[in-house]
LUMTI-364294 format. One line per 10 residues: number of its first residue (from 0); their letters; for each residue x, y, z of N, C-alpha, C, O. Coordinates in nm, 4 decimals, padded with zeros to 6 digits. Atoms other than C-alpha are relative to their C-alpha. Layout:
N
NUM = A = X:Y:Z:X:Y:Z:X:Y:Z:X:Y:Z ~ ...
% end
This chain:
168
0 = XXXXXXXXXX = 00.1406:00.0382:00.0044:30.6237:10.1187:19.0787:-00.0854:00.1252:-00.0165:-00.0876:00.2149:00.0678 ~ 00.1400:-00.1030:-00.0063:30.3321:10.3479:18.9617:-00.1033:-00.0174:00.0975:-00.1638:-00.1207:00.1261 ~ 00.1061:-00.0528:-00.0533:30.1080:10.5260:19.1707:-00.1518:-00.0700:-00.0126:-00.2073:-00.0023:-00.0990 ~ 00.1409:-00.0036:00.0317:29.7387:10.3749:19.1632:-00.0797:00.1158:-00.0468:-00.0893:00.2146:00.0260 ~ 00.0902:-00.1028:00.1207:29.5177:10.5898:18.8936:00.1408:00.0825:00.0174:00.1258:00.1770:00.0948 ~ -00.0654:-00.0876:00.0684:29.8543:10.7482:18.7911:00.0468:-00.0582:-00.1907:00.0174:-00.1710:-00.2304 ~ -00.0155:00.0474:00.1228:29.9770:10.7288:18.4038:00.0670:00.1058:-00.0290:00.0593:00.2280:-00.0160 ~ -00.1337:-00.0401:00.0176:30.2819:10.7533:18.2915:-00.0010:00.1001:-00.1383:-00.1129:00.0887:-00.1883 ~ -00.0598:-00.0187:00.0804:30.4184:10.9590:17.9988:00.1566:-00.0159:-00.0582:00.2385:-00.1002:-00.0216 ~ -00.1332:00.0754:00.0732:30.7271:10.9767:17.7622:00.0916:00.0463:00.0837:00.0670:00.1214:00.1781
10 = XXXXXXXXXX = -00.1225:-00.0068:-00.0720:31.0740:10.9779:17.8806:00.0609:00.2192:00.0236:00.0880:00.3170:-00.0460 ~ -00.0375:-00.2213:00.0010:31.1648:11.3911:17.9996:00.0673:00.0112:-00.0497:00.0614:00.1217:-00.1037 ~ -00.1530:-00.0217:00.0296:31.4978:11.3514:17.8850:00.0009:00.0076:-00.1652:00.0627:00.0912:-00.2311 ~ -00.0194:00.0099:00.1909:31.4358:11.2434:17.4775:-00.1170:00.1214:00.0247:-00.0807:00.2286:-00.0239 ~ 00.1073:-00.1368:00.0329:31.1085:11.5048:17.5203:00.1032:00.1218:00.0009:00.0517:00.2093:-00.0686 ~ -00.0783:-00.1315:-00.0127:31.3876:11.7928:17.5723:00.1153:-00.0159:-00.1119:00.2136:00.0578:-00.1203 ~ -00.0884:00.0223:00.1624:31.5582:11.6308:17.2024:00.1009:-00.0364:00.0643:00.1900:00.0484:00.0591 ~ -00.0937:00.0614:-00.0609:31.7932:11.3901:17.4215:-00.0138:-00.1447:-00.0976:-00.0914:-00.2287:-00.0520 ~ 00.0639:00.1073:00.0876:31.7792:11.1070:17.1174:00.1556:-00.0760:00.0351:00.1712:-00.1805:-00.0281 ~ -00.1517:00.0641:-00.0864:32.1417:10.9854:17.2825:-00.0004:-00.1090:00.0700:00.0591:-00.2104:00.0336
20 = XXXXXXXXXX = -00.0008:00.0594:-00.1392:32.0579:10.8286:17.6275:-00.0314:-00.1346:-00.0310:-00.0866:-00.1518:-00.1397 ~ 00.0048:00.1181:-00.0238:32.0446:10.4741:17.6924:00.0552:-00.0993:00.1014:00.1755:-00.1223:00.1131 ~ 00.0001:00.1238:-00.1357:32.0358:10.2126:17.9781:00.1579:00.0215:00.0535:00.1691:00.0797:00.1614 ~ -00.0609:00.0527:-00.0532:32.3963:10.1317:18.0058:00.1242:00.1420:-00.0310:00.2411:00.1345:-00.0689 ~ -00.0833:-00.1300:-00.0232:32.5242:10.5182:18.0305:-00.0006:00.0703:00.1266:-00.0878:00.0772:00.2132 ~ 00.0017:-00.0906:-00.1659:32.6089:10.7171:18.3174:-00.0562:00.1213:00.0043:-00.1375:00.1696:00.0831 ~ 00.0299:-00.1665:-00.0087:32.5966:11.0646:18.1997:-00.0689:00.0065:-00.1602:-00.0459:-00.0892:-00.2341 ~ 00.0755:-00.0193:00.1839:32.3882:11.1771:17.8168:00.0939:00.1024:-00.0759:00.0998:00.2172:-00.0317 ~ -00.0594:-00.0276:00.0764:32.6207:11.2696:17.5448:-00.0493:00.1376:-00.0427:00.0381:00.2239:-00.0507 ~ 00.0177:-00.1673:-00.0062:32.4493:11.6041:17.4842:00.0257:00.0785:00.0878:00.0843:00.1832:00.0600
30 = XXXXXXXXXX = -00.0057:-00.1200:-00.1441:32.4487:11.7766:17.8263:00.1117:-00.0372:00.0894:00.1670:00.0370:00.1707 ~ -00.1105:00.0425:-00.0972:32.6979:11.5703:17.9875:-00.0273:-00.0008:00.1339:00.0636:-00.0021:00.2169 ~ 00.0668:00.0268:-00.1145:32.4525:11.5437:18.2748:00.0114:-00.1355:00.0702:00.0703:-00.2384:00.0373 ~ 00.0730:00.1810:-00.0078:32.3266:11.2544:18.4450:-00.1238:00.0115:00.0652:-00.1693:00.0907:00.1479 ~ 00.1452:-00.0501:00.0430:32.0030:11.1897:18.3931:-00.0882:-00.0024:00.1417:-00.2049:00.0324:00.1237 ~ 00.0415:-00.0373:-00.0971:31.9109:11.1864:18.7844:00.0074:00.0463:00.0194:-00.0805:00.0638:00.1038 ~ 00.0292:-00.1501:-00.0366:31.9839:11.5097:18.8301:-00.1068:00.0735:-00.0108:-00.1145:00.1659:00.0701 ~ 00.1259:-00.0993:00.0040:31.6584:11.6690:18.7335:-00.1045:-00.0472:00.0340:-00.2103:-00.0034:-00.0113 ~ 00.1275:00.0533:-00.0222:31.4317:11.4635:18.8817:-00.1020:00.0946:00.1389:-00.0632:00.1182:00.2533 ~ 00.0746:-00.0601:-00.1191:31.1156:11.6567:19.0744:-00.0398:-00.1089:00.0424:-00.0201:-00.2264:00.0110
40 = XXXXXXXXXX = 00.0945:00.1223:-00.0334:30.8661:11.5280:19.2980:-00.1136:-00.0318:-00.0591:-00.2083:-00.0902:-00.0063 ~ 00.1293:00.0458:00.1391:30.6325:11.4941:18.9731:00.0553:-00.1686:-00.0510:-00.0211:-00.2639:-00.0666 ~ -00.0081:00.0928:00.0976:30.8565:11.2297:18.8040:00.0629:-00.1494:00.0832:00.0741:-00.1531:00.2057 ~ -00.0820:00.1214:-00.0817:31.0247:10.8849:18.9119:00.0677:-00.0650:-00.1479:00.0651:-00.0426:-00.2689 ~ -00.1428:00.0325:00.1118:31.3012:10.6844:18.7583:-00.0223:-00.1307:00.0334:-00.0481:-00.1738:00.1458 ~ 00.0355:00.1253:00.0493:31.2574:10.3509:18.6137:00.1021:-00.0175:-00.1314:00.0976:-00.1197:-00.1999 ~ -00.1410:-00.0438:00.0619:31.6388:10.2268:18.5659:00.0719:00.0977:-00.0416:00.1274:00.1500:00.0551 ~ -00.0149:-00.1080:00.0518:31.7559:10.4912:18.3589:-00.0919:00.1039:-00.0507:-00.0489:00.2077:-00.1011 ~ 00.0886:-00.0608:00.0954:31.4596:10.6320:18.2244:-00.0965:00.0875:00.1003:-00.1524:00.0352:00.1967 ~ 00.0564:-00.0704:-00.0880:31.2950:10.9118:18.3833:-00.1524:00.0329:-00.0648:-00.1519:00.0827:-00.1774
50 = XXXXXXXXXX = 00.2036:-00.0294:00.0094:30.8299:10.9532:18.3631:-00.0044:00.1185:00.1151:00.0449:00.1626:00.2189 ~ 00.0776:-00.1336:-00.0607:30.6512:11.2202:18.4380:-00.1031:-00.1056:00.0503:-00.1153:-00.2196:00.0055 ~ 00.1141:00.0824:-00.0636:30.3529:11.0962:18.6649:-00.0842:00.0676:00.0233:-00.0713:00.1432:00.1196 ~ 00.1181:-00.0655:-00.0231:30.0139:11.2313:18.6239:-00.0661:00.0102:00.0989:-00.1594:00.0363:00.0229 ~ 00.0735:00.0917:-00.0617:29.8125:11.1570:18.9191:-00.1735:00.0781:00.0197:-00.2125:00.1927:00.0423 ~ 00.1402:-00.0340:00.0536:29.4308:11.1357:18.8621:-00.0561:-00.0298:00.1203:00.0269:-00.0345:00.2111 ~ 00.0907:00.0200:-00.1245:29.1483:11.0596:19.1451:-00.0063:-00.1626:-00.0168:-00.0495:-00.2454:-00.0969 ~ -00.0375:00.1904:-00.0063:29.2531:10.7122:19.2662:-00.0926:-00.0631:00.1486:-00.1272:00.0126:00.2393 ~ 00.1010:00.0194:-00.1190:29.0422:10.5398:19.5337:00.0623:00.0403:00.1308:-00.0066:00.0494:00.2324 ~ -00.0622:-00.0223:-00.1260:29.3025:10.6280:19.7897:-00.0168:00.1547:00.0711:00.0737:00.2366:00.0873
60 = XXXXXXXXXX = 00.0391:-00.1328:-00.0007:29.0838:10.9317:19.9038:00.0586:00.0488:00.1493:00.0440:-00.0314:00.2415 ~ -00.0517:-00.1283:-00.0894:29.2256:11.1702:20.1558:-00.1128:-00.0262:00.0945:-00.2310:-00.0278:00.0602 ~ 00.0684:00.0038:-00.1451:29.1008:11.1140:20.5501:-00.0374:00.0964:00.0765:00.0641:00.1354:00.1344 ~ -00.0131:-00.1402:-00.0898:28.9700:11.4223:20.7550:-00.0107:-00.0107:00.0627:-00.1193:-00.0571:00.0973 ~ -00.0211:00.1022:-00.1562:29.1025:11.3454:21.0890:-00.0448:00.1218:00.0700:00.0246:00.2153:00.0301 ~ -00.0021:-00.0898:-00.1205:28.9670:11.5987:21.3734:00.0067:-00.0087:00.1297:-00.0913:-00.0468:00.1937 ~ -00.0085:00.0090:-00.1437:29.1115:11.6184:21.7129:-00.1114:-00.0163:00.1011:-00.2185:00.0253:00.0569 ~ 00.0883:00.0540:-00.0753:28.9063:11.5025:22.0047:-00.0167:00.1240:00.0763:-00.1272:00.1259:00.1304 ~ 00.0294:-00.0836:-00.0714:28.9437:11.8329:22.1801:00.0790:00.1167:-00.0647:00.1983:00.1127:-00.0948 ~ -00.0369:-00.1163:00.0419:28.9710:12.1754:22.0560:-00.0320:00.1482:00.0811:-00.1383:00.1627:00.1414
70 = XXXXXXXXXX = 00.0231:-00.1128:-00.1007:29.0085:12.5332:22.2330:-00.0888:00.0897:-00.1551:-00.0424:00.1074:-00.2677 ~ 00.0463:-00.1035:00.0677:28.7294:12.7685:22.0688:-00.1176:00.0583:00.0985:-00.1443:00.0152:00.2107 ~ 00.0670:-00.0964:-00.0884:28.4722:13.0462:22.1773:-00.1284:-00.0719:00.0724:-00.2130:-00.1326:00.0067 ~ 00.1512:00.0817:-00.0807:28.1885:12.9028:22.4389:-00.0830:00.1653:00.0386:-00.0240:00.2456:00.1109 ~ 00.1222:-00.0962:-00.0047:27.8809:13.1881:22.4390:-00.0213:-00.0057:00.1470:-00.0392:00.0967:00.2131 ~ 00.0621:-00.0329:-00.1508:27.7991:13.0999:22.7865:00.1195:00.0756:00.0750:00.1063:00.1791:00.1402 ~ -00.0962:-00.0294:-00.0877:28.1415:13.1300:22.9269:00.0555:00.1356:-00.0208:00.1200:00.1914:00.0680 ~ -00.0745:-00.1280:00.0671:28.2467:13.4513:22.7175:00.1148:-00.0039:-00.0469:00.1630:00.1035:-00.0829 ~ -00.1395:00.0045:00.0273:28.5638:13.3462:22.6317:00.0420:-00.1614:-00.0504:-00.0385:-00.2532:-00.0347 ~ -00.0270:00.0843:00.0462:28.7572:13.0805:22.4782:00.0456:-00.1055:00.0682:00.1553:-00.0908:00.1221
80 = XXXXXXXXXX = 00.0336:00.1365:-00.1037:28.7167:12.7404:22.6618:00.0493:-00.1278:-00.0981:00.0043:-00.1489:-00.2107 ~ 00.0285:00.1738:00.0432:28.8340:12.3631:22.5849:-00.0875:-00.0510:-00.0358:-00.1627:-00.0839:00.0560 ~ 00.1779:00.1040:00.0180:28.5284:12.1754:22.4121:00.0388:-00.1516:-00.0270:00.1473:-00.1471:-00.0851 ~ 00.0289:00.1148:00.0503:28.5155:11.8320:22.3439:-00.0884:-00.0106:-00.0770:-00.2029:00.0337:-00.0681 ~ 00.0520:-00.0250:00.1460:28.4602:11.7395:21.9755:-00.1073:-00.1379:00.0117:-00.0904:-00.2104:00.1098 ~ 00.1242:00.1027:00.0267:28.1723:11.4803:21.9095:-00.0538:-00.0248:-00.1299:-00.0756:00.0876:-00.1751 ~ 00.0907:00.0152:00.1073:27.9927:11.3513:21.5834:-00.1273:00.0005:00.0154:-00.1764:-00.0775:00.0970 ~ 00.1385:-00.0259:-00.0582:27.6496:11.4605:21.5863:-00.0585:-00.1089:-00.1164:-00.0392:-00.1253:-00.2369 ~ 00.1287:00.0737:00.0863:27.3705:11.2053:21.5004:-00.1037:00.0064:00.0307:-00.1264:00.0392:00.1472 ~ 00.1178:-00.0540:00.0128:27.0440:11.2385:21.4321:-00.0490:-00.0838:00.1147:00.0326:-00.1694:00.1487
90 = XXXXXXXXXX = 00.0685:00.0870:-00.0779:26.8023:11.0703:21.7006:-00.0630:-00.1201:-00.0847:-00.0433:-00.1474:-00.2031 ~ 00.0704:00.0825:00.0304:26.5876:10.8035:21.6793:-00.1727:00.0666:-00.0235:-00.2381:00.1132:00.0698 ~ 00.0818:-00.0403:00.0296:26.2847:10.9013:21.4870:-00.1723:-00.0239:00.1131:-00.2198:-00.1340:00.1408 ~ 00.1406:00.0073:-00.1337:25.9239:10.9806:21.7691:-00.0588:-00.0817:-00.0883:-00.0446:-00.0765:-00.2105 ~ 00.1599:00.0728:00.1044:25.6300:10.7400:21.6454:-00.1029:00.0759:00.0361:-00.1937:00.0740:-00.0470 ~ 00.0837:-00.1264:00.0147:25.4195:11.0239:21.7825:00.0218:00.1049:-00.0394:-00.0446:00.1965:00.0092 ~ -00.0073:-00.1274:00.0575:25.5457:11.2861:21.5860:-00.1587:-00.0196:-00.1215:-00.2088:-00.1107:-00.1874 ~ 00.1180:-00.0348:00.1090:25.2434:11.4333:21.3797:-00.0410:-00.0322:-00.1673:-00.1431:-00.0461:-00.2346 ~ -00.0263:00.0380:00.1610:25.3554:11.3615:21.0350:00.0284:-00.1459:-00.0186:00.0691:-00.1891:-00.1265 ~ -00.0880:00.1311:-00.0301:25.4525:11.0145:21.1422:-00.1553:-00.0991:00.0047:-00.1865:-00.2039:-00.0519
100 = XXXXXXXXXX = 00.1825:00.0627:-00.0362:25.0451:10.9389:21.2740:-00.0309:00.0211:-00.1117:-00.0780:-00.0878:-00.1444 ~ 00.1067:-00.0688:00.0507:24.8967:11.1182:20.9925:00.0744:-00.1139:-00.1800:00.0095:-00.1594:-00.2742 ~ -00.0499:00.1424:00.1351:25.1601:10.8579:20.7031:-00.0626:-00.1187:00.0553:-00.1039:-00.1980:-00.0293 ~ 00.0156:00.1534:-00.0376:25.0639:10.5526:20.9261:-00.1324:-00.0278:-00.0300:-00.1572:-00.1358:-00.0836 ~ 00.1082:-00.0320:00.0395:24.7218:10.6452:20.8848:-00.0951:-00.0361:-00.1334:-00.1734:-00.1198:-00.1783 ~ -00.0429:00.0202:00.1614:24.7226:10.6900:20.5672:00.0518:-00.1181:-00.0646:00.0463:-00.1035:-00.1867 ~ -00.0886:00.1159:00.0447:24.9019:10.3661:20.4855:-00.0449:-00.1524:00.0383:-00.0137:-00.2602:-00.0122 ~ 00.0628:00.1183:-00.0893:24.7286:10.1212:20.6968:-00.1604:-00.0296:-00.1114:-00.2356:00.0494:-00.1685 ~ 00.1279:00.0305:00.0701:24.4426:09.9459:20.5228:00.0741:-00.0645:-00.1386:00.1948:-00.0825:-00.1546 ~ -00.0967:00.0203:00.1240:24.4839:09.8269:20.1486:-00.0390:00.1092:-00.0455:-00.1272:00.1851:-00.0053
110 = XXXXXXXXXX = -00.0442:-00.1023:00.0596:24.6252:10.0506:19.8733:00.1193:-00.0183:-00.0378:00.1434:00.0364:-00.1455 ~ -00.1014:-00.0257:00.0315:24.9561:09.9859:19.8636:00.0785:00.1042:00.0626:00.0377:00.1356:00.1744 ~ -00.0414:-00.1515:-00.0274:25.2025:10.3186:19.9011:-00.0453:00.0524:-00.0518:-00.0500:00.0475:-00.1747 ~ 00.0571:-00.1328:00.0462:25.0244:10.6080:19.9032:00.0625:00.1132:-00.0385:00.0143:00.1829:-00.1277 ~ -00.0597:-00.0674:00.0216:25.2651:10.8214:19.9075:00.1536:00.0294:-00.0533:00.2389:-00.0392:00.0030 ~ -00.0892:00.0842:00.0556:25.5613:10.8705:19.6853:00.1447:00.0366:00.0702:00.1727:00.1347:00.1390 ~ -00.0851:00.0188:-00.0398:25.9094:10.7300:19.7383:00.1314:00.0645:-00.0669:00.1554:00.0249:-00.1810 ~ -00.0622:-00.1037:00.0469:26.2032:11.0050:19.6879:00.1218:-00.1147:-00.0242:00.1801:-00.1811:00.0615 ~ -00.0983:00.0671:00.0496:26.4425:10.8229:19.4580:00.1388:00.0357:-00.1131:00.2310:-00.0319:-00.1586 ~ -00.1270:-00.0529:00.0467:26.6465:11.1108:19.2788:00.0980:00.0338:00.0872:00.1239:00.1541:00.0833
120 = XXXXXXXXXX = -00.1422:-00.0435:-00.0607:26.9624:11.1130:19.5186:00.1024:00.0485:-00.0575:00.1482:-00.0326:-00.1381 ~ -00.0882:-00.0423:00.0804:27.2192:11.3149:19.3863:00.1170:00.0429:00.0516:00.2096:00.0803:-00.0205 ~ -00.1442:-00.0277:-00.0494:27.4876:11.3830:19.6631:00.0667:-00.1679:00.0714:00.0095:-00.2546:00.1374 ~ -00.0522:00.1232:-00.0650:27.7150:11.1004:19.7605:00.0568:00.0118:00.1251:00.0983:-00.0909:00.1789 ~ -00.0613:00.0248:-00.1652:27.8440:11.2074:20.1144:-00.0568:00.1092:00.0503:-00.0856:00.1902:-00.0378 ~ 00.0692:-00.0612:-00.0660:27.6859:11.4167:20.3583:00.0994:00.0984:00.0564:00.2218:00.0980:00.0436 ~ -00.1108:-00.1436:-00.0382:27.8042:11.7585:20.5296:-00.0186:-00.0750:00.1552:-00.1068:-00.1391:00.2123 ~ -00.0447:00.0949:-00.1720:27.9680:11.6372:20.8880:-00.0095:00.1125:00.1034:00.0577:00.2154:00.1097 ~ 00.0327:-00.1250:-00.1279:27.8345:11.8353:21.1928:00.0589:-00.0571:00.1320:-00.0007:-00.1518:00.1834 ~ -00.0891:-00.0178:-00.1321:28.0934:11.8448:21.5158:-00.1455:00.0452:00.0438:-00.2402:00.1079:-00.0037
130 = XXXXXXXXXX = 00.0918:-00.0984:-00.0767:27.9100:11.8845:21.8193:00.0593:00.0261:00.1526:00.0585:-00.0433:00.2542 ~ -00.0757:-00.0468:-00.1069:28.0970:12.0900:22.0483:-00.0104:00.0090:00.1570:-00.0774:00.1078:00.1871 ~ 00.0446:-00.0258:-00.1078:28.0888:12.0496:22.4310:00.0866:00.0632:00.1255:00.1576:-00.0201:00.1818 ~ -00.0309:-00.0563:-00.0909:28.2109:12.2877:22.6940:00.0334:-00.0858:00.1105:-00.0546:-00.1468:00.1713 ~ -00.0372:00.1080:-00.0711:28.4455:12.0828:22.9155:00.0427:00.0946:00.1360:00.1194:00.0362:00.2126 ~ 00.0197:-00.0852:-00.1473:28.4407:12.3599:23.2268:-00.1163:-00.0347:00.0827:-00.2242:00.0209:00.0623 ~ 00.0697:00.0412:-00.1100:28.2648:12.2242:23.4820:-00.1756:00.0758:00.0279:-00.2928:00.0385:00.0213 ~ 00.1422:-00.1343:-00.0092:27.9842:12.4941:23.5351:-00.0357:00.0045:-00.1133:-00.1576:00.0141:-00.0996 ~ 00.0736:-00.0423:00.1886:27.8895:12.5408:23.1553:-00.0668:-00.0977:-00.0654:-00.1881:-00.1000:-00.0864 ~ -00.0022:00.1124:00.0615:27.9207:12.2342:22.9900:-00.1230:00.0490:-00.1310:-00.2351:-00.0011:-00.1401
140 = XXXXXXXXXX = 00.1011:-00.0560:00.0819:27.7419:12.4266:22.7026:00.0093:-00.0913:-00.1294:00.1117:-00.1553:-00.1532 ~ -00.0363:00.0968:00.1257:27.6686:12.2351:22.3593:-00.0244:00.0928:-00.0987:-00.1120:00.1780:-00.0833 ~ 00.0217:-00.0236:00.1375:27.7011:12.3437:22.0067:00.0206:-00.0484:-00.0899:00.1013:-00.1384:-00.0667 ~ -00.0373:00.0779:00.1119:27.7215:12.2231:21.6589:00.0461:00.1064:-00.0636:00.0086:00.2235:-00.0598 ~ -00.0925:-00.0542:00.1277:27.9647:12.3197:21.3950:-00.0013:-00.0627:-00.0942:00.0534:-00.1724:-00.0829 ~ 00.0082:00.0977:00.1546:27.9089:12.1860:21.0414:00.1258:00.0595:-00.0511:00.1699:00.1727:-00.0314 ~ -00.1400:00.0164:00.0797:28.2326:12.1144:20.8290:-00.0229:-00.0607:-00.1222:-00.1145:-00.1392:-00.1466 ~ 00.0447:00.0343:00.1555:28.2711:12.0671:20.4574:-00.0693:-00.1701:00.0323:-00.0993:-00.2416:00.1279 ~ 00.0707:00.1730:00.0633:28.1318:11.7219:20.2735:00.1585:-00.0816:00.0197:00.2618:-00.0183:-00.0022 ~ -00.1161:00.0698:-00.0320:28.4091:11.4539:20.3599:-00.0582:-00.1653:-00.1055:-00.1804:-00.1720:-00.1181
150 = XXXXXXXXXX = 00.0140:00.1059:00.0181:28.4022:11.0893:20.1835:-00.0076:-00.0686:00.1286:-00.1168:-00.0987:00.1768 ~ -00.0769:00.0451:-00.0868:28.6074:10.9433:20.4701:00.0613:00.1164:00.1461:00.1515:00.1993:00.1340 ~ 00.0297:-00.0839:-00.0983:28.5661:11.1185:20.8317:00.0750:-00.0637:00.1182:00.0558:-00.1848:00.1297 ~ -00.0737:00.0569:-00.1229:28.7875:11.0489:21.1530:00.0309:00.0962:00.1054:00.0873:00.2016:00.0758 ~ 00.0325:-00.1021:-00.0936:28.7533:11.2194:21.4750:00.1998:-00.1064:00.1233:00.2177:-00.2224:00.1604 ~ -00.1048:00.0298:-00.0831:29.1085:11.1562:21.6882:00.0430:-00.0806:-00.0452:00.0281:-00.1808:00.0248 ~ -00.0923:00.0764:00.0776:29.3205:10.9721:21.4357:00.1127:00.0376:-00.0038:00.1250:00.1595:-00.0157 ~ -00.1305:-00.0217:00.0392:29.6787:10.9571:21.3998:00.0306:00.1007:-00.0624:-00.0525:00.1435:-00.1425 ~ -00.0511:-00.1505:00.0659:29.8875:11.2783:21.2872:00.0814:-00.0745:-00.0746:00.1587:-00.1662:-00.0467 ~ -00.1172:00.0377:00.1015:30.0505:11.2315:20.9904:00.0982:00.1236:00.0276:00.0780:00.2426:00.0520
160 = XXXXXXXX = -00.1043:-00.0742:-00.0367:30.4150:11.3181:21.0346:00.0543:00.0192:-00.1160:00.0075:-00.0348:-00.2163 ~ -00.0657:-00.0376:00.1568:30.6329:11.4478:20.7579:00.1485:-00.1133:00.0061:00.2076:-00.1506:00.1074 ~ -00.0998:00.1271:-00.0333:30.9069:11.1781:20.6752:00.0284:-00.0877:00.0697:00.1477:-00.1070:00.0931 ~ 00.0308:00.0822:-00.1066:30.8015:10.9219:20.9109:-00.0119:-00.1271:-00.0869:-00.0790:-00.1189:-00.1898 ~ 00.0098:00.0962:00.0439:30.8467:10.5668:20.8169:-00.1218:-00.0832:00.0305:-00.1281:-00.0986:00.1525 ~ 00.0853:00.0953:-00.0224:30.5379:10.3271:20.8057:00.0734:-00.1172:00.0434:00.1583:-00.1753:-00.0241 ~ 00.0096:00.1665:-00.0478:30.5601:10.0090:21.0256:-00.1261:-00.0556:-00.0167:-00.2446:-00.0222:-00.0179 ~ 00.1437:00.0870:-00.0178:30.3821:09.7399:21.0107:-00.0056:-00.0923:00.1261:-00.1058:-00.1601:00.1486
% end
């Protein structure tokens, strides 16, 4: 079975002037191989016939899982302390902030919108800010750490293991 957004090409074996091979052979009359022997982890084998497999940007985007607790430097404490990791979100916007009176203001009455509505967006995922908290008793200091742009963001998710079978 192919890969989602992968695409196949021609057979490796006739591309290397193997015009011999066919289904119901063991080994190829030129090399006296057999034709599973050279398979990387680029190509896969379909019956006898060995593809190369491109693989392009398929919706199955890559997860960036970060542990729930990480040892790094705390400023108050001087030294390197346990924090507990957090996703930082923004608050809930004041209705007395200054700029907030001075649009409502402005807006109230007729007219319509007065002021205009920002509609060139041009990034599709946002930069993800950790917000670190000092889990020593006495400190409990906070900071934020911004980390690249992520699609798909996960804070204490499963470790992927290397050769580990999926259950379901």
């Amino acid at each position: 079975m192919v890969p989602v957004g992968a695409k196949v090409t021609e057979c490796l074996w006739q591309a290397r002037g193997c015009k011999v091979c066919s289904s119901n052979q063991e080994a190829c009359r030129r090399t006296g191989k057999n034709h599973d022997s050279g398979i990387n982890k680029y190509s896969q084998v379909f019956g006898r016939r060995i593809f190369r497999v491109h693989h392009t940007h398929s919706s199955t985007a890559e997860v960036v899982n970060v542990p729930k607790t990480q040892r790094t430097f705390c400023k108050k404490c001087g030294k390197h302390q346990p924090h507990k990791v957090m996703q930082y979100k923004n608050g809930k916007d004041s209705l007395y902030a200054q700029g907030k009176g001075h649009y409502d203001r402005k807006q109230s009455g007729y007219g319509g919108q007065t002021k205009p509505i920002f509609q060139k967006k041009a990034k599709t995922t946002k930069k993800i800010v950790l917000r670190l908290e000092c889990v020593e008793p006495n400190c409990r200091s906070k900071r934020m750490l911004a980390i690249k742009r992520c699609k798909h963001f996960e804070l204490g998710g499963d470790k992927k293991r290397k050769g580990q079978v999926i259950q379901f």
